[in-house]
Structures are given as structure tokens and as C-alpha cells.
C-alpha positions in Angstrom: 52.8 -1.1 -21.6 52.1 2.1 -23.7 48.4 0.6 -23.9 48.3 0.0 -20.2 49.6 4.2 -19.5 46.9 5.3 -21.9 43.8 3.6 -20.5 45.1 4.2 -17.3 44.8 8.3 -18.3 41.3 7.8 -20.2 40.7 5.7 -17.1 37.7 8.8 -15.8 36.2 9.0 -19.0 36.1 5.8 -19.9 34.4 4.6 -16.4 31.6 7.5 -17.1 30.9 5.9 -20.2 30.7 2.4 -18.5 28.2 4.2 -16.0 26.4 5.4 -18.7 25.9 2.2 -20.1 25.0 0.1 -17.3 22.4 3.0 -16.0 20.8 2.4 -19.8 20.8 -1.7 -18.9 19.1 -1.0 -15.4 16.4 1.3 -17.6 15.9 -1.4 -20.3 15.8 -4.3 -17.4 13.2 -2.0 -15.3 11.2 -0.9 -17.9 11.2 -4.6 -20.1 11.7 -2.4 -22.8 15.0 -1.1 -25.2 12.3 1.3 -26.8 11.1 2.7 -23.7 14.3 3.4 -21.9 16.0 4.7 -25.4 12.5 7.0 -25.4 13.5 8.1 -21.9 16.6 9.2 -22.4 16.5 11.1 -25.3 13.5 12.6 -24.2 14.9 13.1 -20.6 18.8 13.9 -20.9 19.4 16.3 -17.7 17.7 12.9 -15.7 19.4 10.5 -17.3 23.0 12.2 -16.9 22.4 12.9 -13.2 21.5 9.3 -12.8 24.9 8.2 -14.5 27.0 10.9 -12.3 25.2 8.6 -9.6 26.2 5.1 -10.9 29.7 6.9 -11.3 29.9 8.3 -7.9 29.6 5.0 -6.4 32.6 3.8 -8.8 34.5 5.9 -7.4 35.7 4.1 -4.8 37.6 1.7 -7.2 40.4 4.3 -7.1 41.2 2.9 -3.6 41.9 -0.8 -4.7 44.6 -2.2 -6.5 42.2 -5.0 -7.9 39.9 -1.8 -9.9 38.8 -4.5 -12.5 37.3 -6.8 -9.8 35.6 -3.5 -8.2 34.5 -2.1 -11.3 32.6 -5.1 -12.0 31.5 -5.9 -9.0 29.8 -2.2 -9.2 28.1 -3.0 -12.4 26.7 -6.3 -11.0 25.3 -3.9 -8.1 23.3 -1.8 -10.2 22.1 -4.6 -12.9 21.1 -6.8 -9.9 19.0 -4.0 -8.5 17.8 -3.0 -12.2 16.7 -7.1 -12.3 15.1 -7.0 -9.2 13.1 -4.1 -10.1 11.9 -5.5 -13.3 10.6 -8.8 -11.3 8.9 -7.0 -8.8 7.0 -4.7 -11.9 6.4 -8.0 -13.4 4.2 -8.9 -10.6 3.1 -5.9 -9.0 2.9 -1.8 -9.8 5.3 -0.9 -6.9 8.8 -0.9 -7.9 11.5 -1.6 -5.8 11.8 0.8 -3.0 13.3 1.1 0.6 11.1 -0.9 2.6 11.8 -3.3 0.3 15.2 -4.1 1.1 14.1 -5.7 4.0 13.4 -8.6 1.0 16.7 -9.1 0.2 17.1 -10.4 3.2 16.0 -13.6 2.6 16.6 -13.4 -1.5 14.8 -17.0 -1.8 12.2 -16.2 0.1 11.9 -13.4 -2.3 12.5 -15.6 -5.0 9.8 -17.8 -4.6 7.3 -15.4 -4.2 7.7 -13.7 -7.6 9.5 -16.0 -9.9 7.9 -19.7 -10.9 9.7 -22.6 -9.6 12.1 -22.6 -13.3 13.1 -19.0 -12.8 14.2 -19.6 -9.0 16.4 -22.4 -10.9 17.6 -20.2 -13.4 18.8 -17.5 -10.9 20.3 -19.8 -9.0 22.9 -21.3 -11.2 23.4 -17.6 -13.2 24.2 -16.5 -9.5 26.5 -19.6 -8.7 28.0 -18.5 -12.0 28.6 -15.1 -10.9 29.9 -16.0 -7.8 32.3 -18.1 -9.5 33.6 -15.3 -12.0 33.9 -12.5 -9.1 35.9 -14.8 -7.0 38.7 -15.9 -10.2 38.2 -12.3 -10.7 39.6 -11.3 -7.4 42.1 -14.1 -7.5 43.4 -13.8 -11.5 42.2 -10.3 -12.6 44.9 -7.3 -13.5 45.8 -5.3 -10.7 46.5 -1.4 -10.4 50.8 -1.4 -10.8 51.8 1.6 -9.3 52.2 2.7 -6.0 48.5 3.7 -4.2 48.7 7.5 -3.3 45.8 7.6 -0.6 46.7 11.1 0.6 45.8 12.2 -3.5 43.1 9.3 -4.2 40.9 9.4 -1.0 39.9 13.0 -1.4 39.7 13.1 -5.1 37.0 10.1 -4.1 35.3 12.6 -1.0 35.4 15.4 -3.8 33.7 14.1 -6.2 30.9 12.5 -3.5 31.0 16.8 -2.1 30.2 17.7 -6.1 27.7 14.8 -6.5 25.6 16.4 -3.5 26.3 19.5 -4.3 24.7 18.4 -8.3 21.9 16.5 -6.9 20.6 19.8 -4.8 21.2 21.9 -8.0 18.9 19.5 -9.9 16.0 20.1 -6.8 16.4 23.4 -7.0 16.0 23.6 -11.2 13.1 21.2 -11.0 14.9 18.4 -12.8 14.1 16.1 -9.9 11.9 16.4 -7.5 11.5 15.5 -3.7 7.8 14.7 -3.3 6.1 12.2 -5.2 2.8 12.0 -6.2 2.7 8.3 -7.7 5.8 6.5 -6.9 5.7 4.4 -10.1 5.4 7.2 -12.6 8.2 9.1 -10.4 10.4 6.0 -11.1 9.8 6.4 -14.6 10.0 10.5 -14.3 13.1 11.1 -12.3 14.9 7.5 -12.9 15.6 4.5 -10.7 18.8 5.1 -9.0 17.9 8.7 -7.7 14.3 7.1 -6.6 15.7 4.1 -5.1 18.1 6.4 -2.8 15.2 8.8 -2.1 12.9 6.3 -0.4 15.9 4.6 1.4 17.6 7.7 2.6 14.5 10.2 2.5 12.3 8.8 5.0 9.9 10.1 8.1 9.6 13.5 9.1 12.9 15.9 9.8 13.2 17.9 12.8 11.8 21.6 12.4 14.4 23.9 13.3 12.4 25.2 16.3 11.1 22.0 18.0 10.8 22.2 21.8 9.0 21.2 24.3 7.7 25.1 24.7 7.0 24.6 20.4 4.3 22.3 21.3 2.6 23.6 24.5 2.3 27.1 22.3 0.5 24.9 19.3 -1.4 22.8 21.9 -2.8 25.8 23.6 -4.1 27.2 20.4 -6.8 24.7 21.0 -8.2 26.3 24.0 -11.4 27.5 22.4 -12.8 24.4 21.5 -15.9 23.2 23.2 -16.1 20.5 25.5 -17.1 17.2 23.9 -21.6 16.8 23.5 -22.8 14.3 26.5 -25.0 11.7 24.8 -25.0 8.5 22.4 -23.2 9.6 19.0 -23.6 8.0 15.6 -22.1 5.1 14.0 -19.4 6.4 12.0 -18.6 4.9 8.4 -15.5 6.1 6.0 -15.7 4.1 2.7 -13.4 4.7 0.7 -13.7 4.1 -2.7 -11.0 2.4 -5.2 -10.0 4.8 -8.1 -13.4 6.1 -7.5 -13.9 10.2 -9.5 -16.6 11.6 -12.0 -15.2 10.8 -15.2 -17.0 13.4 -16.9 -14.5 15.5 -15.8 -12.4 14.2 -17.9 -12.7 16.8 -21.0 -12.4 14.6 -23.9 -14.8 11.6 -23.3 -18.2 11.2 -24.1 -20.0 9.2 -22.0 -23.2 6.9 -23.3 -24.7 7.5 -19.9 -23.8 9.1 -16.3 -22.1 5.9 -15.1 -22.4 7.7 -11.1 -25.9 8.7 -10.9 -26.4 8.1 -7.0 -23.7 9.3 -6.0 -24.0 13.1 -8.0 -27.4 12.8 -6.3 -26.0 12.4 -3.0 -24.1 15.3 -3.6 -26.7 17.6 -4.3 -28.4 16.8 -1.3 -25.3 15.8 1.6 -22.5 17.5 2.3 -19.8 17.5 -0.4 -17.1 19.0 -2.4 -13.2 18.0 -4.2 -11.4 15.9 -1.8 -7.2 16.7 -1.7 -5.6 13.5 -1.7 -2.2 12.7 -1.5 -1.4 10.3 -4.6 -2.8 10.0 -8.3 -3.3 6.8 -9.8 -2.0 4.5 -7.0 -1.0 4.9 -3.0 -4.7 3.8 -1.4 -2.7 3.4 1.4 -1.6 7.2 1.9 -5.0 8.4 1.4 -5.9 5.9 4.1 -3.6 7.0 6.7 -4.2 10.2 6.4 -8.0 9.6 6.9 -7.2 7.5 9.7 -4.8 9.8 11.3 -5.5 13.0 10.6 -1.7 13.4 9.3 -0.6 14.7 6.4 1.5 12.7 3.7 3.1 15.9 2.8 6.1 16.0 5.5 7.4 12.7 4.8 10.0 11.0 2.7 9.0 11.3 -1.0 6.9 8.4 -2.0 7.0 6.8 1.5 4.5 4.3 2.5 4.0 5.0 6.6 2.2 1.4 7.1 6.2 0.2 5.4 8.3 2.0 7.3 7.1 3.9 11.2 3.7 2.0 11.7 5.5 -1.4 11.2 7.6 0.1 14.3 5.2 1.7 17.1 1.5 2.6 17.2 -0.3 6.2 16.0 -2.7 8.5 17.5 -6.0 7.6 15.1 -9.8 8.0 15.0 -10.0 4.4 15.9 -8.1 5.4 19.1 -9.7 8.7 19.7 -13.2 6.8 19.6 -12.7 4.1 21.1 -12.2 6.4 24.2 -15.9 7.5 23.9 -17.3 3.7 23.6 -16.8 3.1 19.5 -15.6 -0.6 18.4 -13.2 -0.1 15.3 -13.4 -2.5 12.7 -11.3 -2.5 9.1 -13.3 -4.1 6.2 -11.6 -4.8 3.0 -12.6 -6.8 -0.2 -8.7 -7.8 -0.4 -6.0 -10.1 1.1 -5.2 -8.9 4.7 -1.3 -8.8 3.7 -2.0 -5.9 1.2 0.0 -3.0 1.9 1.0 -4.8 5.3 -2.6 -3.6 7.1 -2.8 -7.0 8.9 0.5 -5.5 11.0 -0.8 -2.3 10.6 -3.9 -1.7 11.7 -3.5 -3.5 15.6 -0.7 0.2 15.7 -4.1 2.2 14.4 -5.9 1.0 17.0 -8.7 -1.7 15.3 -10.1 -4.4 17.0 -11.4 -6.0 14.1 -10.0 -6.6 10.5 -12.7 -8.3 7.7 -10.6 -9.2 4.8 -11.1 -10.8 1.8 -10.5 -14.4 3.3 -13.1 -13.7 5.5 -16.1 -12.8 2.9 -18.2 -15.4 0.6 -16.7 -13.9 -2.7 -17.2 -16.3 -5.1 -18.5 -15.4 -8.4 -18.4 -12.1 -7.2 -15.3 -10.8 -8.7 -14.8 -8.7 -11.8 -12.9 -10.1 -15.2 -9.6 -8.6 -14.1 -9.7 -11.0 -10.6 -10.9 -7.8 -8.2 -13.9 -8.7 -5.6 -17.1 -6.5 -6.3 -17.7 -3.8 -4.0 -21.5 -5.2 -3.7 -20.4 -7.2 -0.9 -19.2 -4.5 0.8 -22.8 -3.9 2.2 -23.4 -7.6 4.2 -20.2 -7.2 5.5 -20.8 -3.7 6.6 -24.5 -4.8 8.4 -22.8 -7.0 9.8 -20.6 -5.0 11.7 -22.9 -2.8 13.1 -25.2 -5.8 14.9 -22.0 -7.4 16.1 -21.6 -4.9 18.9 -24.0 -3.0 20.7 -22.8 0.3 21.4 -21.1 2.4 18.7 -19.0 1.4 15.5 -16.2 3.1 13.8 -16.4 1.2 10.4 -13.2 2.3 8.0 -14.4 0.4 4.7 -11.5 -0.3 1.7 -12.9 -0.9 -1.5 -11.1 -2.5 -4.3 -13.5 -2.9 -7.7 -12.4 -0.2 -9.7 -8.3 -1.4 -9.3 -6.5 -1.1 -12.3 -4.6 -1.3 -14.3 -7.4 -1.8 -17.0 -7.5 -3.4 -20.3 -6.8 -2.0 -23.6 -9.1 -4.6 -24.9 -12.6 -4.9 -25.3 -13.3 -7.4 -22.4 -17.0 -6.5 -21.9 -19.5 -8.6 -23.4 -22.4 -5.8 -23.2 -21.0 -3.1 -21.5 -23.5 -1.0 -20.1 -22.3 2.4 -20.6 -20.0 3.0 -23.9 -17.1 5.2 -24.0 -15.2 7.3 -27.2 -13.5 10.6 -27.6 -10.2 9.3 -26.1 -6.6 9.5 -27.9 -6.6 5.9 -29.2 -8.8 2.9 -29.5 -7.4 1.1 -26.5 -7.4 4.2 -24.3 -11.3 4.1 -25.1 -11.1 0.3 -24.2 -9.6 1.1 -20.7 -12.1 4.2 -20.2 -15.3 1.8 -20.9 -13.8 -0.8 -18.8 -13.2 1.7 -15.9 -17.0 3.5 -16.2 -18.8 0.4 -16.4 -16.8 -0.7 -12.9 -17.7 2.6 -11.4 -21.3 1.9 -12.6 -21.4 -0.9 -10.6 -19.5 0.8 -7.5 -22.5 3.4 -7.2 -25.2 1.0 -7.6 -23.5 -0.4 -4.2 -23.7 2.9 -3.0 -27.2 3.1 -3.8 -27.8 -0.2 -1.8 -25.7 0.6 1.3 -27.8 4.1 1.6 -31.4 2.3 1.1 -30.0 -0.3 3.9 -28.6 2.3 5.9 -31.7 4.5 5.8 -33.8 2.2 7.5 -31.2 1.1 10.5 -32.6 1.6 14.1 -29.2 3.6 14.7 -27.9 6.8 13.9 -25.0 6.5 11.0 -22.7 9.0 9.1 -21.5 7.5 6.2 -18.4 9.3 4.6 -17.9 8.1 0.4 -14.5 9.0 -1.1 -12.6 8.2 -4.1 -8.6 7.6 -2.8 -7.1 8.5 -6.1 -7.6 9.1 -9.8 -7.3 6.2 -12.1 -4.6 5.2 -13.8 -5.1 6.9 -17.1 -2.2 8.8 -17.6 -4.2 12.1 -16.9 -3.2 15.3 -17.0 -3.8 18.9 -15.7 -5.0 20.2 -19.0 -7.5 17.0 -19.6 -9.6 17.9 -16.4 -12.2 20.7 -15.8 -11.3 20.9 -12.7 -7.6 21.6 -13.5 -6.4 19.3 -10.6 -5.2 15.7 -10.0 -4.7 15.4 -6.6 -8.1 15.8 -6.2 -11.7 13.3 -6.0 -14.9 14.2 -4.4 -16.4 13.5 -1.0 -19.9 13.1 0.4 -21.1 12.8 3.8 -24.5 11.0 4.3 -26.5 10.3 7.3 -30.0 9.1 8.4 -30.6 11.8 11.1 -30.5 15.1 9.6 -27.3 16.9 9.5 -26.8 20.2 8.7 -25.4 20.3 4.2 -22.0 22.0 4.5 -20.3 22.1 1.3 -16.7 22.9 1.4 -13.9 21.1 0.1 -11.0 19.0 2.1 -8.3 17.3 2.3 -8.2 13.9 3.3 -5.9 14.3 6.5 -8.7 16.8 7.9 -12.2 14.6 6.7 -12.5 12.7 10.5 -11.5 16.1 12.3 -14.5 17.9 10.0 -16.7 14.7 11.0 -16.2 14.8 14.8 -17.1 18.2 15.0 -20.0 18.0 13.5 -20.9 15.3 15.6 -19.8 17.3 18.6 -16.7 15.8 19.2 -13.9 17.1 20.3 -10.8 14.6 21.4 -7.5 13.9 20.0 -4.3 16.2 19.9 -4.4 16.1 16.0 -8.1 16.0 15.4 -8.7 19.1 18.1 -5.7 20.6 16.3 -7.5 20.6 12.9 -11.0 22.0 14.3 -8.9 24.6 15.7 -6.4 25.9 13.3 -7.6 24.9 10.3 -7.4 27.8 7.8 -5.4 29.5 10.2 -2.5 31.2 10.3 1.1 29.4 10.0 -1.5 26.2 10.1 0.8 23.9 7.9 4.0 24.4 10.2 2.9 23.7 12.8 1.2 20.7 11.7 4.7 19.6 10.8 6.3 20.4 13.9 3.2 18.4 15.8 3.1 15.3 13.5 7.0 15.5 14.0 6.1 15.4 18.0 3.9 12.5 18.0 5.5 10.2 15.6 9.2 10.8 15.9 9.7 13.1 18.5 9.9 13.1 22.6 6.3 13.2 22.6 5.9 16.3 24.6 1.7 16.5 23.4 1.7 13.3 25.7 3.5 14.3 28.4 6.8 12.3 27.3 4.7 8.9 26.9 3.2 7.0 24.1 -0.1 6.7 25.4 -1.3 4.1 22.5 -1.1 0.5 23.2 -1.0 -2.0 19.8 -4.6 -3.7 20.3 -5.2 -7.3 20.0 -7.2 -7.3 16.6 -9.2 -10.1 15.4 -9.4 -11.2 12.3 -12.8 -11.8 11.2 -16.0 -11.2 12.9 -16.7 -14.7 14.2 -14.8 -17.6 15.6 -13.7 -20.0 12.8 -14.8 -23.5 14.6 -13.9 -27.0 14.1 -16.6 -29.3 15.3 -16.3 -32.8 13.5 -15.3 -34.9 10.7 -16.7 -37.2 9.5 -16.1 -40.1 6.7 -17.7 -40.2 3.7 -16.1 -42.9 1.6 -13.5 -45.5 2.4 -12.6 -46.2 -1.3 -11.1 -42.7 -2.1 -10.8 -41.7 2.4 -13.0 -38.7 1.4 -14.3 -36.8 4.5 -16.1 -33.8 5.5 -14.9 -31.4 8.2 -18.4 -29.4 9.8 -17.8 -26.2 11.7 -18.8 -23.0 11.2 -18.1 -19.6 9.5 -16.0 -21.2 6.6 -15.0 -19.6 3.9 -13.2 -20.2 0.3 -10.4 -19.4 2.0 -10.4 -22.1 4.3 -8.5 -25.1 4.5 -7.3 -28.3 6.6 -4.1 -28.1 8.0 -2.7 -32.1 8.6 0.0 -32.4 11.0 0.8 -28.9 10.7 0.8 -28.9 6.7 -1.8 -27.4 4.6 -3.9 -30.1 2.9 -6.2 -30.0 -0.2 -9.7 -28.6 0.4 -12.7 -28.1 -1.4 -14.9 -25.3 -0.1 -18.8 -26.8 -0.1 -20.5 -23.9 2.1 -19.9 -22.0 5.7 -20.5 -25.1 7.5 -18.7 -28.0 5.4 -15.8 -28.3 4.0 -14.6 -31.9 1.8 -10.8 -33.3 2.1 -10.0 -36.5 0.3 -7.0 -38.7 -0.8 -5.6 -39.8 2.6 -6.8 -41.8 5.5 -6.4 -40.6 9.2 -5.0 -42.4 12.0 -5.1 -41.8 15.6 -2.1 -39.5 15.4 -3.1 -37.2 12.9 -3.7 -34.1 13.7 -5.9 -31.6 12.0 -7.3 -28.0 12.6 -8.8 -25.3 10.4 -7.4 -21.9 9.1 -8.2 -19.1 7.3 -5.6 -19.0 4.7 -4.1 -15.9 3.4 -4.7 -15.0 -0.7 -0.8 -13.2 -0.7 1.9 -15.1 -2.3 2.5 -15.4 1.5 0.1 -18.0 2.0 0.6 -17.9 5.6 -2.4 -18.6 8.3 -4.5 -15.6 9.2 -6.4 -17.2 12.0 -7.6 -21.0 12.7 -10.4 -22.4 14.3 -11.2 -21.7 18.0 -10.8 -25.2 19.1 -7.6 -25.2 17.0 -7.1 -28.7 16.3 -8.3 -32.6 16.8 -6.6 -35.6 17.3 -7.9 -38.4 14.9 -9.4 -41.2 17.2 -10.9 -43.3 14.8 -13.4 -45.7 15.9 -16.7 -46.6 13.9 -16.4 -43.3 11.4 -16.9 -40.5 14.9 -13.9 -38.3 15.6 -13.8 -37.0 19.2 -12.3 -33.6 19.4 -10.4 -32.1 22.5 -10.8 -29.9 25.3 -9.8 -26.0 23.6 -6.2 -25.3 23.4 -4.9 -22.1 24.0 
């Protein structure tokens, strides 16, 4: 009994050491490493305590059971099961575990599958049945509180020390041992820790409401505009953002010496094109971010630290966008991307920005075109491109999303002959990961040079807009760049009819606003709004208070209305036909399946179920190892490279019914 009084006393200090303790397990889970998250918090103390006051705030509630062992617990399991997921996501992916995620959990198998093998889904299983098991005897058996509950003391000793917890977590803002904007959303994780992150993307998301929002707010802003010119009468160019993965000069970097200038093109282009830094809102991952501002002509700035907006508002309603904007004026928008459509969610996405078309990976002929770390070259980028432009025959918008230079990169010499050598770094493998990244960007700009030589000699006007979305993942900082900045690549602007070389530099949520106008464009509440006010004074509130207005707001720019309506995007270029099949061998029932515009990523669905396929060329593709009867039914579909593995599109005619007479299958009428 005297034991029982005495814990019951150290109870407090005894549960902020239990805090402390599990916080360090969710660092060791999350970062796969003791070393690491020892590093961390020795190195990082004010982080790490604020992180425990967390865990322990949420253990507070304990105090309002009788069962507090069976709550205590359960706490702990919270917070190691979130630490666990985290580590299995960073297993597979560089992301960690954010808000938008928790729409996973959801369907935890589901989640499972995707990124643990078929043994690990086993193995969680039973250590969950387990767990189950031991809460429940827990609940049943374990020691209970024995004296009376005071609830009129307990429930706001609980709401005080929630109060104090806020109150701490504001203090740490305002000291600069958190921070509420983040730049890279993996490095924050490892900055700031992962229970104060995790809350921060669930909690912290969109845009707030400026304190002087109206209706009146918005005319004022809107009428700033009134000195714009009318938009030119006349055919305008095909426009062309390519945006380049992880794409910057490297010999900005002050401690490297280069064998060779591995971005000779491109420096040219900027002697000769408009150029200058480019202000982008991530370093060393978030392509996405630097896309939608690009797209949108919105800044990144006002949202939720490390928010996604294709995760969280685009998934939810459609976006003023150049793709929009243009297609008012004639343009087809089209998306092209060496990647799986899933990435990032664009496939949902894009159809709210306002594309009609989306070329993805599963739509290219990639094979043996990819680099040693799995990433498709950017080299064929420039088909896919060409071929946008003669699909249609009035204007294209053309947003291009190139993947080569992805990291992360190896800290191993996996180059046979590289072309360009690299020393001068900290360490061996930092020089390792440097050549590997140079000799990618080598072959980046000599796609550059071929996309300019092809579109110098189109019959149309183009503007082609080249960008890198981010520094690399290199672990830069400040101190290691001449130009002192890391939010920050470079731009050019090249075109084949002779426009005026303005050098100045941007950001990336005002590069289609700066191309529009000097195209003579002039449309668009937020692209009129940066021609106008750019520079200008009290610019950056209300930008705020506008973006608030359009995305979150009553709208009053549109007259109360959402004026965008989610477009019907294809996916691909070209109709993915089925046309016959035919039997090739009755000893093994091998057959081909002729059509057209087939790609690697094709393959036979039978009776609704994917089915082994070997790719043989755009027209032909083989299936073997079961023979079809009347009642078989078979179509083709372009099948998604995500873990996913889900059917982009299928084949126009959808599907056939096996009528087999003499080797000839006779297909249907279409079906819707």
C-alpha cells in the first residue's frame, strides 16, 4: 500500500519520463536509426523536450479514468504505431507521414499491401491481433485508480495543462525553436521532430482568414487592375513550361570542381533569352509546390506549413489556372510527365487545373531509356512534346514535368565512364553523389539542346519557359552557394519569334503572369493581379487576402460563383484500340492481341483480371498460358506503374467476347 501512495505521488514525473521515452522510440523507429535519434536529441534538446511536453499532454487525459494503466498504454501504442508507420512510409518513399495521409489509415490493409511485402503484412497482422488481445485483458484485469475520481480538481488540471502546452508551443515559434513554414517537409521532420510536424500538417492547413476580408476587401484589390491593357487581337504562341527535376548550376556550389561545365546550353540560352534566379518554394523535394504555383499563379507561402495543395484543396474543387485562363482564348492544355500518373495525385489533380490532356509515363515508349537509379530520361520529353503540338490545330499550353535528375543519388560510384568528374566535396561519397547528379544534368541539357533545335524550326510560334523546381538533395547550405540562397534556381525564356531579352528575376507563382504579358495577354483575376501589382505596394497582403477569396472564400472576384468546371481529361494522346487476336500456337494457347498505340504499360485484362503480357511493339502485344472460350472476355488498359496498379484508361472498343471459330475473333459493336 505504501508503494501504491508513493507512485501514485511520483505519478507526474514518472509519466514525463514515460513520454520521454516513447518520443525517443518514435525517433529511433522514424529515423531506422538509435544513432541518429540519440544525435538528435543531444544535439537538439529545446526540440526534443517540446515534443515530449506533447506526448505528455496527450496523457493527460489518463487522470480521468480509473483504468490509468490501460490508458497509459494505450497512449504509448498511439504514438509507436504512428512512429512505425512513419518509418514504413520512409522506407519506401521520401515523404513522411503527414495529414493527407491519414486518409490511409483508413483502409490500414490497403495501406499494408502497398508498402510492406506479402511476409510483413503477415507479421503485422498477428503482432496487431496480439496487441488487441493484451489491451483488451488489459482493460478487463489491469489495476485500477482506488480512490474516489475528483473531476471538479482533475478535468481542469487536464484543460490547464493543454492552456500551458499552447501557450509553450507559441513561445517556441516565437524563439525560433520551431518553425511554422517549411521549406522541405522531410528535413523539417527531422529539424523540428515528428509529433509537432505531424500536428502541423493535420491541423495547419489552407489559407486563414485575413482579418479584413470583405467583399468591399476584394473589389478595392480587383480595381487596382484597371490600368491594364486590353488583351492583343491575333493568333498568340504556343506556350511551353518545362520544368526541370532538381535542375540548378552546380558551379554554384563553392566547393566543387567540376571536370567540365556539365549545362553548357542552357548558360548559353541565358546569355541570349530572358533569364535570372527563380524563387521557388521548396529545396530538395516538393516538385509539386513549385508546380502549382506555376500553374496558378498562387503563392505556397500562405498555406499550412509543408502542405501539398494537390493533397488537400485540389483533391476537393477546381482552381483558377493558366490552363483555364487560356483555354478561354483557344489554347488546348496538355500535362506531360516522364512518371506514373498517380505521382503526387496529378491524375485527380490536373482535370481541377483545367487540362484536357495528361501524357504520363504509361503512355511513352521508355524502354531502355531510364537511368541506373530507375528514373525515365528526359530525352524523351521532346517526341512527346512534338507531338502535342501537331495533335491540335490551334494553340497549345504544354506544362512539361521532368523527372531525370530525381534523387536521392548514390554515394557510390555507379558510373561506368562518367563524362564529367567531380571532387572538392566533404567526403568521398558526397563526391560520388555530386558526379552522379552532374553527369544526369549533362544529359538533361543535351535534351534541352534538342527540344530548342526542334523547336526552332516549327511552322508555329513557341515560348518555351526552362526551370529547375528545386535544388538537389545535397544537404546544402547558405554559406556553400555563391549566390547565398536556396530557395532559388534559374529560369530562361526561349522563343522562335523574337522577343524582347528581359532579365529580371521571379518567383515561380508570378513566371505565367510575366509570360502572358509579354505575349499581350491580359486575363485571369490572379494573373492580371500580378501584372498589376507586382512590386507594388502592400503587394503580398493582398495576394493573401485574394488567394484566400478564390480558394476558400465566398468568392466575391467571381461574383459569389466558382466559375471553373473539372474538365474531362484524357489520358494519353490517342485512343488505346483493341482490334483482334489472334492464335499463334495451340500447344502452349499463345496469342497476339493487335491494336494500336500500345505501350509497356499495357496489358490484357481476362474477365475483368489483369493477365500476363509481354509488350512486342505499339501494335502487338503476346499473352500465353490459357485458352479462350466463347465467354471470355478481354479488353486492353493502360496500366498504372504506382503500387496502385489500378487502370488508367482501356482501349476504345473496351472489350471482346471470345467467339472462337477457325483461330478469327469477332469483336463487338463499341461499348460505352
Amino acid at each position: 500500500m505504501n508503494w501504491y501512495k508513493f507512485l501514485n505521488r511520483i505519478s507526474l514525473p514518472l509519466q514525463a519520463l514515460g513520454s520521454a521515452v516513447i518520443y525517443f522510440l518514435v525517433e529511433v523507429i522514424s529515423r531506422r536509426s538509435f544513432y541518429e535519434a540519440w544525435t538528435y536529441m543531444t544535439e537538439r534538446p529545446l526540440v526534443f523536450a517540446y515534443n515530449t511536453a506533447f506526448i505528455f499532454t496527450t496523457s493527460l487525459l489518463v487522470y480521468l479514468f480509473r483504468r490509468r494503466c490501460f490508458w497509459r498504454v494505450l497512449v504509448a501504442v498511439f504514438w509507436l504505431f504512428l512512429g512505425a508507420v512513419n518509418g514504413i512510409l520512409l522506407m519506401n518513399r521520401v515523404t513522411p507521414f503527414t495529414g493527407p495521409d491519414l486518409y490511409l489509415l483508413t483502409d490500414a490493409m490497403a495501406m499494408a499491401k502497398k508498402y510492406l511485402p506479402e511476409w510483413g503484412v503477415i507479421v503485422a497482422c498477428i503482432v496487431a491481433a496480439i496487441l488487441a488481445v493484451f489491451l483488451i485483458w488489459l482493460f478487463i484485469k489491469g489495476p485500477k485508480y482506488r480512490r474516489t475520481l475528483k473531476y471538479w480538481i482533475n478535468v481542469p488540471l487536464v484543460l490547464a495543462g493543454v492552456l500551458a502546452f499552447g501557450g509553450l508551443t507559441q513561445l517556441a515559434l516565437e524563439k525560433r525553436v520551431l518553425s511554422n513554414y517549411f521549406g522541405n517537409i522531410a528535413f523539417a521532420y527531422e529539424d523540428y521532430g515528428y509529433p509537432y510536424c505531424l500536428a502541423t500538417t493535420i491541423f495547419n492547413t489552407g489559407i486563414s482568414c485575413p482579418r479584413d476580408y470583405s467583399e468591399a476587401e476584394i473589389a478595392r484589390i480587383q480595381r487596382t487592375e484597371s490600368d491594364l491593357p486590353e488583351t492583343t487581337e491575333g493568333e498568340y504562341p504556343n506556350i511551353i513550361f518545362l520544368q526541370l527535376e532538381s535542375f540548378f548550376d552546380p558551379t554554384l556550389v563553392n566547393y566543387l570542381d567540376l571536370s567540365e561545365d556539365p549545362i553548357p546550353t542552357f548558360r548559353s540560352l541565358m546569355e541570349e533569352y530572358s533569364s535570372g534566379y527563380f524563387k521557388v518554394p521548396s529545396v530538395g523535394a516538393g516538385t509539386a509546390n513549385t508546380e502549382f504555383e506555376t500553374i496558378t499563379g498562387m503563392s505556397m507561402h500562405y498555406f499550412g506549413p509543408g502542405e501539398y495543395p494537390y493533397k488537400s484543396i485540389l483533391k476537393e474543387t477546381t482552381c483558377e489556372s493558366a490552363p483555364y485562363v487560356l483555354k478561354e482564348l483557344g489554347y488546348t492544355a496538355h500535362a506531360v510527365h516522364n512518371h506514373e500518373a498517380n505521382f503526387y495525385g496529378r491524375r485527380t489533380v490536373f482535370p481541377n487545373l483545367g487540362f484536357d490532356y495528361f501524357v504520363s509515363e504509361e503512355y511513352m515508349e521508355e524502354e531502355d531509356q531510364k537511368t541506373p537509379l530507375d528514373w525515365v530520361k528526359d530525352g524523351i520529353l521532346t517526341d512527346e512534346i512534338l507531338k502535342c503540338l501537331n495533335k491540335t490545330e490551334g494553340q497549345d499550353y504544354i506544362y512539361t514535368i521532368s523527372v531525370q535528375g530525381h534523387g536521392s543519388y548514390p554515394t557510390e560510384p555507379i558510373l561506368e565512364d562518367p563524362k564529367i568528374t567531380v571532387s572538392g566535396s566533404p567526403t568521398k561519397e558526397k563526391d560520388y553523389q555530386w558526379e552522379y547528379y552532374v553527369n544526369q544534368l549533362y544529359e538533361m541539357d543535351l535534351f534541352i539542346k534538342d527540344l530548342v533545335e526542334e523547336l526552332s524550326d516549327y511552322p508555329e510560334d513557341v515560348v518555351l519557359v526552362m526551370y529547375g523546381d528545386h535544388l538537389p538533395t545535397m544537404d546544402l547550405t547558405v554559406e556553400d552557394l555563391d549566390n547565398r540562397y536556396l530557395f532559388q534556381t534559374e529560369y530562361v525564356i526561349w522563343d522562335n519569334f523574337g522577343l524582347e531579352k528581359v532579365d529580371e528575376n521571379l518567383s515561380a507563382y508570378q513566371m505565367a503572369a510575366e509570360v502572358m504579358n509579354r505575349i499581350g495577354i491580359h486575363e485571369g483575376t490572379i494573373f492580371r493581379y500580378h501584372q498589376a501589382r507586382r512590386n507594388s505596394k502592400n503587394y503580398q497582403v493582398d495576394l493573401e487576402t485574394l488567394q484566400y477569396d478564390l480558394l476558400y472564400g465566398e468568392r466575391y472576384a467571381y461574383e459569389g460563383e466558382n466559375p471553373f468546371v473539372r474538365t474531362k481529361m484524357k489520358m494519353g494522346l490517342y485512343d488505346l484500340t483493341l482490334d483482334s487476336v489472334e492464335l499463334i500456337s495451340n500447344f502452349d494457347h499463345t496469342y497476339y492481341v493487335k491494336g494500336s498505340n500500345f505501350t509497356p504499360s499495357s496489358q490484357v485484362q481476362l474477365n475483368g483480371e489483369w493477365y500476363d503480357t509481354v509488350y512486342r511493339n505499339p501494335t502487338t502485344l503476346l499473352i500465353s498460358g490459357t485458352q479462350l472460350t466463347d465467354f471470355d472476355r478481354l479488353c486492353v488498359a493502360q496500366r498504372s506503374n504506382s503500387s496502385t496498379a489500378k487502370a488508367l484508361s482501356k482501349s476504345y472498343n473496351r472489350s471482346c467476347y471470345a467467339l472462337f471459330s477457325e483461330s478469327k475473333w469477332k469483336l463487338p459493336e463499341s461499348e460505352e
